[in-house]
C-alpha positions in Angstrom: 7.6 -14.3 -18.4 10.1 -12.9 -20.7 12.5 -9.8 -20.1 13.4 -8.8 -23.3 14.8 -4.9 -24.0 12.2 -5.3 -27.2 9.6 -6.8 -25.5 6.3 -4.8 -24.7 4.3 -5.9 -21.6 0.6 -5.9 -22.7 -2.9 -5.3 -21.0 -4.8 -8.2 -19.4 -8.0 -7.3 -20.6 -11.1 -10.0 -20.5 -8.7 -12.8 -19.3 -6.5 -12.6 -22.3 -3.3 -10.5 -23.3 -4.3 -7.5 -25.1 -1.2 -6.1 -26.8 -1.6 -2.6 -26.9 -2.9 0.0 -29.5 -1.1 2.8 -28.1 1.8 4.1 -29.7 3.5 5.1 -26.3 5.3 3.1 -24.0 7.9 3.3 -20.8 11.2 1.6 -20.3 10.7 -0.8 -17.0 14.5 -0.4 -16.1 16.5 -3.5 -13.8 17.5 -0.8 -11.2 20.8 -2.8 -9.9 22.4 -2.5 -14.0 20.8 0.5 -15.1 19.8 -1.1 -18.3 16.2 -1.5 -20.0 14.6 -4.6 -19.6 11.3 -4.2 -21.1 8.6 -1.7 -22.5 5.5 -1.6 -21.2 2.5 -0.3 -22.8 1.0 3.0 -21.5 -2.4 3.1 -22.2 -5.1 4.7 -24.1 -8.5 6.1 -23.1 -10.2 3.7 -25.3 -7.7 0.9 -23.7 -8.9 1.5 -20.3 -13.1 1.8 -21.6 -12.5 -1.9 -22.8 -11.2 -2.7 -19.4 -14.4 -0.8 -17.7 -17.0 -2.6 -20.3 -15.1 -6.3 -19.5 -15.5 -5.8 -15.8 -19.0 -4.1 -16.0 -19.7 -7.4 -18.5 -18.3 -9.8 -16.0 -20.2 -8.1 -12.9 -23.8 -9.5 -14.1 -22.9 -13.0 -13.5 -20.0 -12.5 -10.8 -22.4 -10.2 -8.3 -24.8 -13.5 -8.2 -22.2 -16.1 -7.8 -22.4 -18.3 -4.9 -20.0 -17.6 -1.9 -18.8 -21.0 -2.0 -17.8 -20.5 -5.8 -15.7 -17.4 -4.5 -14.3 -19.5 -1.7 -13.5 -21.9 -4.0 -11.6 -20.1 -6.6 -10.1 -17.7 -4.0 -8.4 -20.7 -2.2 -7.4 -22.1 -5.7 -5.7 -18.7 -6.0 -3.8 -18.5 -2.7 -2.3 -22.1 -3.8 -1.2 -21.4 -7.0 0.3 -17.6 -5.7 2.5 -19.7 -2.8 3.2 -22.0 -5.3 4.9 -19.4 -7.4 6.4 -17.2 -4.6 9.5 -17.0 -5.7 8.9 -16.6 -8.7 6.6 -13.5 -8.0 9.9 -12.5 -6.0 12.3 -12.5 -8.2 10.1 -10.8 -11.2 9.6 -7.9 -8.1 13.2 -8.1 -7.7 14.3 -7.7 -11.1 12.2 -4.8 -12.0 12.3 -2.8 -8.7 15.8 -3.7 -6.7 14.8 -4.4 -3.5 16.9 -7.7 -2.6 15.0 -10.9 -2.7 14.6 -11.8 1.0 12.2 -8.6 1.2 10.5 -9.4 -1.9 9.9 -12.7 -0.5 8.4 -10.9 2.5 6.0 -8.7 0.3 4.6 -11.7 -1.2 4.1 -13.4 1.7 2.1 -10.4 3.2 0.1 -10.2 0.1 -0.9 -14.1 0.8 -2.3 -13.2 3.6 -4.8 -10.8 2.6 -5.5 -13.8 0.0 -6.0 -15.8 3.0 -8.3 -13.5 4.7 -9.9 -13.2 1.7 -11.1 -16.9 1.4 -12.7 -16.5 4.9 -15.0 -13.4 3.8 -18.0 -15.7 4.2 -17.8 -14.9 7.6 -17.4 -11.2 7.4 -20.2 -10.6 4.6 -23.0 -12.1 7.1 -25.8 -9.5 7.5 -27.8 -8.9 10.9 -31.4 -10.2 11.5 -33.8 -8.0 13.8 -37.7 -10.1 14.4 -40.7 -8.3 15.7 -39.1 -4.6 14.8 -42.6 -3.8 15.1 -45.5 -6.3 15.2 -45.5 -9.2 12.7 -42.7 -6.9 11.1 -38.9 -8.7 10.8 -35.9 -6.1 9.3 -32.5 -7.4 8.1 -29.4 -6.2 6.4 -26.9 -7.3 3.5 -23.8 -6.4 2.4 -24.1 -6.2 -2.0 -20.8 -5.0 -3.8 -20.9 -1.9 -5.3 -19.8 -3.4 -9.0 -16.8 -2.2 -10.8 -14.0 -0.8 -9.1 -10.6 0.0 -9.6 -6.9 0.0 -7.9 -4.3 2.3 -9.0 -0.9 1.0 -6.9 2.5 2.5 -6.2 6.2 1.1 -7.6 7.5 0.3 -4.6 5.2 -3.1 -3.2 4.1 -4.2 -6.8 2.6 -7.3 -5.3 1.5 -6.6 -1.9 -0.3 -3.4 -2.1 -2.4 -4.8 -5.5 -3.0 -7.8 -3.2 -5.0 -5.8 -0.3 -6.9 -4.2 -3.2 -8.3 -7.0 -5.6 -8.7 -10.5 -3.7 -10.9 -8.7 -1.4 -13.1 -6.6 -4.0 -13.3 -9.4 -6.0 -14.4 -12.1 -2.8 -17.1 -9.5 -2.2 -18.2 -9.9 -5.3 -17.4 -6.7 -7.4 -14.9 -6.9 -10.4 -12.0 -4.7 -11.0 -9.7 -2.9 -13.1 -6.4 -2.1 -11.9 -3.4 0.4 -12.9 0.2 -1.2 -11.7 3.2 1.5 -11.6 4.8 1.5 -14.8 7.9 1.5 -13.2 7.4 -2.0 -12.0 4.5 -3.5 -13.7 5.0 -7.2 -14.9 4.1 -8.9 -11.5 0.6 -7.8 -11.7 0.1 -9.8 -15.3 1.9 -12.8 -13.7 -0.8 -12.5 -10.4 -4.0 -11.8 -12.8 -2.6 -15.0 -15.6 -2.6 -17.2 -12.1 -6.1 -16.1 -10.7 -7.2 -16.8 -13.9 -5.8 -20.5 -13.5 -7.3 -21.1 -10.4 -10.9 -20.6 -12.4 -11.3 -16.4 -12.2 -14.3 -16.0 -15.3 -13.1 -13.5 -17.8 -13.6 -9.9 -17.0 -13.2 -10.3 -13.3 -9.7 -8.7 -12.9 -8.4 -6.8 -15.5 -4.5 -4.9 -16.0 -4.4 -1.9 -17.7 -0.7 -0.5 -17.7 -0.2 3.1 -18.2 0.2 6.5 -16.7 -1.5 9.8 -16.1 -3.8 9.3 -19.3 -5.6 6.1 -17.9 -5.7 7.3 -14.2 -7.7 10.2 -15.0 -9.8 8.3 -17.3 -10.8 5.6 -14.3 -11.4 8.7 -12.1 -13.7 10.2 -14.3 -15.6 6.6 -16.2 -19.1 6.4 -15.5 -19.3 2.9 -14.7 -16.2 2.7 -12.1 -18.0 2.9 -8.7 -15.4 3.0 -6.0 -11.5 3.6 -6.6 -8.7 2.7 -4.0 -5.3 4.4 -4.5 -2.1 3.8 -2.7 1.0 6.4 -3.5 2.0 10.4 -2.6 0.3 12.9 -0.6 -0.5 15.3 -3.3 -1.4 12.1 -6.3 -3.7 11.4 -3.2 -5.5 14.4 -2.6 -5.7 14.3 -6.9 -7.3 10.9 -6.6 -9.5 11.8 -4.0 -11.0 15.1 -5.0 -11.8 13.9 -8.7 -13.1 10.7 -7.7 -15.6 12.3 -5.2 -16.3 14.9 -7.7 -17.4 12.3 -10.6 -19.5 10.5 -7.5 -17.2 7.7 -6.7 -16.6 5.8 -3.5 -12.6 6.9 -2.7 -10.2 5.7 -0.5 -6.5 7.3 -1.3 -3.8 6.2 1.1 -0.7 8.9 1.2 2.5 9.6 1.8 4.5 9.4 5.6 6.8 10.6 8.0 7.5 8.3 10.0 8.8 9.1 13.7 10.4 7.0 16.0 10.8 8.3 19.5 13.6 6.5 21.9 13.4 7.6 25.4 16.9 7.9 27.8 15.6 4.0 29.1 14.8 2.3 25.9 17.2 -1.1 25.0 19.4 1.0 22.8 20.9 -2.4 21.1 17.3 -3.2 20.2 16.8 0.3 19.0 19.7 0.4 17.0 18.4 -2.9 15.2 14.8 -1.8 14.7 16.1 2.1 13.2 18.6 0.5 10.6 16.0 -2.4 9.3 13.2 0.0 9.1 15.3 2.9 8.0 16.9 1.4 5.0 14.6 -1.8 4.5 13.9 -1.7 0.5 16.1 0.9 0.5 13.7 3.2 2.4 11.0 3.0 0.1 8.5 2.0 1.9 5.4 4.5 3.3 5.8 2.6 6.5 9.7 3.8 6.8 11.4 5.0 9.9 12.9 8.5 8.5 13.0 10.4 11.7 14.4 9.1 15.2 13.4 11.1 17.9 15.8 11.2 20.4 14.7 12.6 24.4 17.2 13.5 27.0 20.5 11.2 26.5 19.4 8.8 23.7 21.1 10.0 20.9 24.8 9.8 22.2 23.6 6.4 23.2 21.9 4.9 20.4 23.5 7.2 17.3 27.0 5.0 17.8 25.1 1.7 17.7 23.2 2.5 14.6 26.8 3.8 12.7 28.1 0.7 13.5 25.4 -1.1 12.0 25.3 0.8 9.0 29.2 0.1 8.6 28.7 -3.0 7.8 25.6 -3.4 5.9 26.0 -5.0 2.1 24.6 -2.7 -0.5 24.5 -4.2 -4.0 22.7 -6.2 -6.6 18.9 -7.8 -4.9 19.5 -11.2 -6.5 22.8 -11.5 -4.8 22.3 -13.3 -1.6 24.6 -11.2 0.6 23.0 -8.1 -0.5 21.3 -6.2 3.0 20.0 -3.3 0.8 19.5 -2.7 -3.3 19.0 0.3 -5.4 16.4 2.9 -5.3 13.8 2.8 -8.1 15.4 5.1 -11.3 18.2 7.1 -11.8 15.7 10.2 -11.0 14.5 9.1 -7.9 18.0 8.7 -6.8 19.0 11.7 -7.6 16.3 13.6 -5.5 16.7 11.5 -2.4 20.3 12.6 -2.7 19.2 16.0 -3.4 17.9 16.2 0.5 20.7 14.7 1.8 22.7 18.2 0.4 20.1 20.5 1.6 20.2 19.0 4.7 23.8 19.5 5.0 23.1 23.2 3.6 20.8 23.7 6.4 22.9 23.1 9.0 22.3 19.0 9.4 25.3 17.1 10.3 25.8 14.1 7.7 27.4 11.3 9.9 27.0 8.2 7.5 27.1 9.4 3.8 26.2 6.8 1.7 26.5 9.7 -1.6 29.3 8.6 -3.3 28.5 4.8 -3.2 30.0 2.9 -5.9 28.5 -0.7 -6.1 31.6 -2.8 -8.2 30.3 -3.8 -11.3 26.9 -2.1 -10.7 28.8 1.6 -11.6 25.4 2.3 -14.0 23.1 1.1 -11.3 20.4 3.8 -9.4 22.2 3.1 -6.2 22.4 5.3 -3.0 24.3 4.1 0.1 22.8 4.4 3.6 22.9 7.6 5.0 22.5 8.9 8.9 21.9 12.6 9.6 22.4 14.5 13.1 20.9 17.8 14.5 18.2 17.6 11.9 15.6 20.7 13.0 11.9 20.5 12.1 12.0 23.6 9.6 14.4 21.7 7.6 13.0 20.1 3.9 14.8 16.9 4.6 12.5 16.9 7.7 9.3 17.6 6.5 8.9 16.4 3.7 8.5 12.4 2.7 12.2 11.3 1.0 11.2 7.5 0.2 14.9 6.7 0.8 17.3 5.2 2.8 18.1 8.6 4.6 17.6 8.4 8.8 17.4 11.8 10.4 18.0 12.2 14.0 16.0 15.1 15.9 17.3 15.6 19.3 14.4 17.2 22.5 14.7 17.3 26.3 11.5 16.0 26.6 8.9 13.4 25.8 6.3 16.2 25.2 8.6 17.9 23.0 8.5 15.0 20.9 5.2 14.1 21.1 4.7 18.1 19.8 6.8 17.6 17.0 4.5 14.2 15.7 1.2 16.5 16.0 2.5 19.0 14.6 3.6 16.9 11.5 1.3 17.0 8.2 1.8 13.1 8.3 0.3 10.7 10.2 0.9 7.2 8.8 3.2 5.2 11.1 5.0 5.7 14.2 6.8 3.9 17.1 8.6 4.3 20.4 10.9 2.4 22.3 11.2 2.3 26.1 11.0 0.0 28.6 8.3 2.1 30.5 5.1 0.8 30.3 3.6 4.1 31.3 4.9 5.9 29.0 4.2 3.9 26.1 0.9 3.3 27.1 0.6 7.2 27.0 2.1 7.5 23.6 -0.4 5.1 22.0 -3.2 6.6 23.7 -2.2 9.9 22.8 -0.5 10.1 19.9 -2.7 11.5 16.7 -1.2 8.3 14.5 -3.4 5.5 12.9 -0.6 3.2 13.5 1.4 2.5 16.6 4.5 0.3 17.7 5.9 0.1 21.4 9.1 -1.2 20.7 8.2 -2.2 17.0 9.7 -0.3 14.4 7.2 -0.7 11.2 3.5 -1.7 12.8 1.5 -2.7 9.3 -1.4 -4.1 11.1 -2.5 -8.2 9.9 -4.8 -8.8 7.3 -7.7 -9.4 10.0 -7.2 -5.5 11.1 -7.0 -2.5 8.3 -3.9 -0.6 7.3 -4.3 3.1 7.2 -2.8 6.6 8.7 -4.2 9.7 9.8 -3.6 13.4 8.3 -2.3 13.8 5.3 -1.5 9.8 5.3 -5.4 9.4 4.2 -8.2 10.7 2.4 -11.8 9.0 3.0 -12.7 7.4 5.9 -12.0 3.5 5.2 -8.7 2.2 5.6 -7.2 -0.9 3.4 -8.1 -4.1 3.6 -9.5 -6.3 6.8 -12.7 -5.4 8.1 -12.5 -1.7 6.7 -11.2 -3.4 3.0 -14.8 -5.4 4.0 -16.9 -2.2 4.4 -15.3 -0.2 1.4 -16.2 -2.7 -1.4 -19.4 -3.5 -0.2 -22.6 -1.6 0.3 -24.9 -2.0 3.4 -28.9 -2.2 2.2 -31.7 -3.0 5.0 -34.9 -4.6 4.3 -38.1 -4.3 6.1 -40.4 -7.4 5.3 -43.9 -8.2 6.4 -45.6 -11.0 4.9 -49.9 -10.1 4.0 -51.8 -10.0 6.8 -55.9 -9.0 6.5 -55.3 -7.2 9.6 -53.3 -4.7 8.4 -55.1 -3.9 5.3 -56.1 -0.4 4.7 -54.8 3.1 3.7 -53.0 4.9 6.6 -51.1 8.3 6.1 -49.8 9.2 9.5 -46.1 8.3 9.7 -45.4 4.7 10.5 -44.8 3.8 13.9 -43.4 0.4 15.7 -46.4 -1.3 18.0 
C-alpha cells in the first residue's frame, strides 16, 4: 500500500475500492517526521448509505451461511493476517508512532480474537429443554442481529477493529466500520485480506471519515447494533443517540488507571511494570498506568527505581530498532498532554522527570514528548482527574490502604487497575473489593484474553456488554426461544385459560 503526500485513501465499500465523492479529506501525518503522508477521504452521508445498503445486501445470504463456511473463511483470514504481520505493523507504525515491537504486539492480540473467532461454533450452540410440559420440547438460538457497525479510536488501529468485526461477522451479521482518520490505512489493508481469504462482497465494509459519517451510522435505520471504542464524553455521545434511534450500543470509554504499591511490594518489579505501562505506546493506551498509588513508605522506595528507568529509556523514531518509546499522535495532541504536565506544576505537583523539552535528533518536526514523572500529585488536581493519554506518571502518596482504595471509588473511571504486594490477603481484598472491571495483582495492564471480555466500569462503559469473548458473543447475537409441539388429536380444541405446564 502506497504512502504518497498526494495519495487519497479510499472507502472499501462492496469489496472494492471506492474512491471518494467527497470533496473533504484529512492529512494522515507520520508522527516521528511531522510530515504528511497521505489524505484520507472523509466521508459523506450518501458515502456511508452505500456502505449500510452493501452490508444490508450482503446480510440475506451471509445470515444463512453454514457455520462451517464461516469457519472456513475465518481460519483463511487468521492465516493470511499472520502472514502479513509485519506488514500490518509497520503500516500501524508509520501512521501512528508507536515503535514496532508494540505494534507487533497489537497485531498479535488482534489474531487472537481472529482465533477465538474461528472457534464460535462452540459458543453459538443453543440449549434444548424436552417435556417442558407434556409432549411439549422448548429450545433456543442465537440469530445475529444484521448490520452493525464499529467506530474505533487512533491509538490500536488494528486490534481494537479486530475485537469488533471477526466476531460480528462469525456470528453471522455484516458490518460497517469507521477507522480514526488519524491512522486509517490498516483497516483497508485487514478488509483487502479478509476479502482474499473468500469474505463475499458487502460483508465488511470501510468508510473513512469523521463526525459527518459517525452520526449518520448512529442515526441509519438499518444499522442495528453499534460498538464504539474511544473518550468518555464521544462515549456517552455514542451511546445516548444510538439508544435513542433504537440501536443495540456498547461504548467503551476513557480511563484512569491506578496502580497501588503497598510498603511490601517487590519495588524492582514495580519499578518495571509502572515505566512499561506508563509510557508503553507512549501512554496512549486506555489501559495505561497514569496514577501510582503509593501507601506508607513506597514512594521513597519505588520513585528512585522508576527515575532510573526512565533515564535511560530511548525515545525516538518507531521503525528504529533501539527506540523504547515513539511520538504521540499529532502535534495537537502533544501539545495538550504537555499542557497538564504545566498545570500540574501550577498546582503544586512536583515534576521529577520532565520529558517537555525533548528534542529527538533529526526528528526536531516530529509530535514528540519525552517521559515524564510527577510527585505529590493531589486528587483535586486536572492532571489527576482527568484521562491525559500520554506518557505522564503521577505519583499520589496515602498512609493507608483504605485511603487508596477511597481514592479509586471515588474516581469517575473505572477501566483498569492493579496492585503490587506480596500479601496475598491484601490483594485478594483489593480484587474483591475494588469497584474496577479489570484487575492485576502484581500485573500492570490486565486486558483480559480473547476467551474472556474486555470492559471497565463507571464512566469506562456505557451498556451492559463488554467487548469481545463471550460478552462480544452475546452483543452481536440475539437470543430467540421456540416452543414446538408436533399435532397431536388429543390436544385438539379451543382453550382460553392461560396455558399451563402438565
Amino acid at each position: 500500500m502506497s504512502t504518497n503526500a498526494n495519495d487519497t485513501l479510499a472507502h472499501f465499500i462492496g469489496g472494492k475500492l471506492v474512491p471518494s465523492t467527497s470533496k473533504r479529506t484529512g492529512d494522515v501525518f507520520n508522527p516521528a517526521t511531522g510530515d504528511v503522508q497521505r489524505k484520507v477521504a472523509l466521508g459523506s452521508v450518501e458515502e456511508v448509505d452505500a456502505a449500510v445498503a452493501a452490508a444490508k445486501k450482503a446480510a440475506v445470504d451471509w445470515r444463512n451461511a453454514s457455520l462451517a463456511t464461516r469457519t472456513r473463511i475465518l481460519f483463511a483470514f487468521r492465516e493470511l493476517a499472520n502472514r502479513r504481520k509485519d506488514d500490518i505493523a509497520r503500516l500501524l507504525t508509520l501512521e501512528h508512532g508507536k515503535v514496532l515491537s508494540d505494534a507487533q504486539g497489537e497485531v498479535q492480540r488482534g489474531l487472537e480474537v481472529i482465533e477465538f473467532a474461528c472457534g464460535l461454533s462452540q459458543l453459538l450452540k443453543g440449549e434444548l429443554s424436552e417435556n417442558v410440559s407434556t409432549d411439549v420440547d422448548s429450545y433456543s438460538m442465537r440469530q445475529p442481529v444484521g448490520v452493525v457497525a464499529g467506530i474505533t479510536p487512533f491509538n490500536f488501529p488494528a486490534m481494537v477493529p479486530m475485537w469488533m468485526y471477526p466476531l460480528a461477522i462469525a456470528c453471522g451479521n455484516t458490518f460497517v466500520l469507521k477507522p480514526s482518520e488519524r491512522d486509517p490505512s490498516v483497516t483497508n489493508l485487514c478488509a483487502e485480506l479478509f476479502k482474499e481469504a473468500g469474505l463475499p462482497d458487502g460483508v465488511l465494509n470501510v468508510v473513512h471519515g469523521d463526525k459527518v459519517a459517525v452520526d449518520r451510522l448512529l442515526e441509519h435505520p438499518d444499522v442495528a447494533a453499534l460498538s464504539f471504542v474511544g473518550s468518555t464524553p464521544i462515549a456517552r455521545y455514542i451511546y445516548e443517540t444510538g439508544a435513542k434511534h433504537g440501536k443495540r450500543v456498547q461504548a467503551l470509554g476513557g480511563a484512569k488507571n491506578h496502580m497501588v504499591v503497598l510498603p511490601d511490594a517487590d519495588m524492582d518489579l514495580a519499578a518495571d511494570a509502572a515505566v512499561g505501562a506508563g509510557f508503553g505506546s507512549a501512554g496512549e493506551r486506555c489501559m495505561a498506568i497514569s496514577v501510582l498509588v503509593c501507601v506508607g513508605s513506597a514512594a521513597d522506595k519505588l520513585l528512585p527505581r522508576i527515575k532510573e528507568r526512565m533515564a535511560v529509556l530511548k525515545v525516538g523514531n518507531g521503525l528504529d530498532p533501539a527506540s523504547q518509546m515513539g511520538p504521540l499522535i499529532t502535534k495537537q495532541h502533544r501539545d495538550r498532554v504537555a499542557g497538564f504536565v504545566d498545570a500540574g506544576e501550577k498546582d503544586g505537583a512536583k515534576v521529577v522527570v520532565d520529558g517537555r523539552a525533548l528534542k529527538v535528533p533529526g526528528h526536531e518536526r516530529g509530535f514528540f514528548l519525552g517521559p515524564c514523572l510527577l510527585d505529590d500529585v493531589q486528587p483535586g488536581m486536572s492532571v489527576y482527574r482527568e484521562e491525559i493519554f500520554g506518557p505522564v506518571l503521577s505519583t499520589v502518596r496515602v498512609k493507608s490502604y483504605d485511603e487508596a482504595m477511597a481514592l479509586i471509588q471515588s474516581h469517575a473511571y473505572g477501566n483498569g487497575t492493579a496492585i503490587f504486594t506480596n500479601d496475598g490477603g491484601a490483594a485478594r481484598k483489593f480484587q474483591h473489593d475494588v469497584p474496577v472491571g479489570m484487575v492485576g495483582v502484581n500485573v500492570p495492564i490486565p486486558v483480559p484474553m480473547a476467551y474472556y471480555s474486555f470492559g471497565g466500569w463507571k464512566h469506562s462503559l456505557f451498556g451492559d456488554l463488554h467487548i469481545y469473548g463471550p460478552d462480544g458473543v452475546k452483543f452481536y447475537t440475539r437470543n430467540k426461544v421456540v416452543i414446538g409441539r408436533w399435532p397431536d388429536p388429543r390436544f385438539r380444541g379451543v382453550d382460553l385459560g392461560f396455558p399451563q405446564n402438565k
